[in-house]
C-alpha positions, 0 to 999 in steps of 0.5 A: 733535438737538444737546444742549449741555453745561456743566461744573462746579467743577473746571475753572477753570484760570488765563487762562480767558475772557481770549482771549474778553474781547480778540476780542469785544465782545459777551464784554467787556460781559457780563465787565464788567458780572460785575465790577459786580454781583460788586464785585470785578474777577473778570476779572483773577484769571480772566486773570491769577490763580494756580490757588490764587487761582481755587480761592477759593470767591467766584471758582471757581464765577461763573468757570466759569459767566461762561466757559460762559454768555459762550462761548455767546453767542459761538457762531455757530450755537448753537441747542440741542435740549437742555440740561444742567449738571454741578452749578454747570454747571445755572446755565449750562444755565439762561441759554443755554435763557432760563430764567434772566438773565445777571444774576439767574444769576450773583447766584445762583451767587455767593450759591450758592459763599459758603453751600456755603463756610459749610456746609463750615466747619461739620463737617469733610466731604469727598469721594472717587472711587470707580472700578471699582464698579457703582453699587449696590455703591457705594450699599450699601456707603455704607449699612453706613458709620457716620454721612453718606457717600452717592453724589454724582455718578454721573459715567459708569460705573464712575466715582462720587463720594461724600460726606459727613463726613470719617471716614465717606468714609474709612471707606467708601473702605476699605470700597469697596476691599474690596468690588474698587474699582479705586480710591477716593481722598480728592477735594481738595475744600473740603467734602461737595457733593451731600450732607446736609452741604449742608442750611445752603446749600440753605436759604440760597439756596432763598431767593434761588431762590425770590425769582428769576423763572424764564421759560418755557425754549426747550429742556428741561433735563436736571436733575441731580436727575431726569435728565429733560427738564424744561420747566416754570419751577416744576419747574426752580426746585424741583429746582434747590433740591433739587440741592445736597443730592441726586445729580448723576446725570450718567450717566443724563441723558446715557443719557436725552438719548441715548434722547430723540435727542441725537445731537450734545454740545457742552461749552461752558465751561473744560475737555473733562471731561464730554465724556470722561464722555459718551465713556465713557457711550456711545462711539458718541456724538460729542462736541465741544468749544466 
């Protein structure tokens, strides 16, 4: 069975999508109607823009998911059994299965980059890397830290993401470090994704969630939030909701698509880093790039 996988915030870079913009006309048309419904020419910061511009909130998060979403639909033999997004990468997810439009999706993941942006600036919070624990250690340390720091994305093995107020991940860094981490690095993030920081955001787009149709998909998505098959419109409305403030548990929906006969992932989108995560999640599993 082929799982088809797309990544999230992180893996713009500068050129994105321009190659696909010249050589297909199908890939022009979705580019230039982003443009209209985002107002601003995206295309021409994606192409021609610095790594500082495309880092810009408004921009990052319908970057990467235009790539994604647009490089599929250009795929020849794209005919997923199974699909999953890392984070903003659910949106995509959700467009290539039929659950959502192009153009209701990226209303939605434009309204999503500009309320996590209004929810970072209202306390300072950030996020780190933790490599070398096992994910309970992680957990529990989180636990005896002083104010929010909680697990975000639990990326592969050895490899989890925290979150949460700026001197309470601090203080959980060193805690980790102590407790035998490899390492645990402050993340250049705008602000703490994946956390109760998000709660301003989560309410501000349940709303335009909410508001939005969701059709009956063609393949199950493996939701950040359970990291299970999930097919049904309302179940996949409800844990989108709940995602910006609960975990990515990225390494249990690969482990679950594996135990439910993926035998195939494809990363569709800017970047091979989920494709790396999959490597070190199971390496008998094969991977490819779109």
């Amino acid at each position: 069975m082929k799982a088809y996988v797309f990544p999230g915030q992180g893996a713009q870079f500068s050129g994105m999508g321009k190659e696909l913009y010249e050589t297909s006309a199908v890939a022009k048309s979705l580019f230039e109607k982003a443009n209209e419904i985002l107002g601003f020419r995206i295309t021409d910061i994606m192409f021609e823009g610095t790594a500082e511009q495309l880092k810009e909130t408004k921009v990052t998060q319908p970057a990467v998911f235009l790539h994604s979403v647009i490089l599929a639909k250009t795929l020849a033999d794209f005919q997923p059994d199974m699909v999953a997004g890392h984070s903003l990468g659910e949106f995509s997810a959700l467009v290539v299965n039929g659950t959502l439009s192009f153009e209701d999706a990226l209303v939605l993941v434009s309204k999503r980059a500009i309320a996590m942006q209004k929810a970072c600036e209202i306390t300072p919070s950030t996020m780190a890397a933790v490599l070398g624990l096992a994910d309970d250690v992680v957990e529990n340390v989180c636990k005896t830290i002083d104010g929010v720091v909680v697990a975000a994305n639990y990326n592969c093995p050895g490899q989890l993401v925290i979150s949460g107020e700026t001197t309470a991940v601090e203080q959980a860094c060193e805690a980790m470090k102590e407790a035998g981490a490899k390492r645990a690095l402050i993340l250049p993030v705008g602000g703490a994704f994946h956390s109760p920081m998000m709660e301003p955001a989560r309410e501000e787009l349940a709303a335009a969630i909410e508001a939005t149709h969701f059709s009956q998909p063609s393949c199950p998505v493996y939701q950040n939030v359970t990291a299970n098959a999930v097919s049904d419109p309302t179940e996949i409305k409800k844990n989108l909701i709940i995602q910006l403030t609960a975990p990515v548990r990225w390494t249990q929906s690969v482990q679950q698509m594996i135990a439910d006969g993926a035998t195939s992932f494809t990363e569709v989108g800017p970047g091979k880093v989920l494709s790396g995560l999959i490597q070190k999640i199971d390496k008998t599993t094969e991977t490819h790039s779109a």
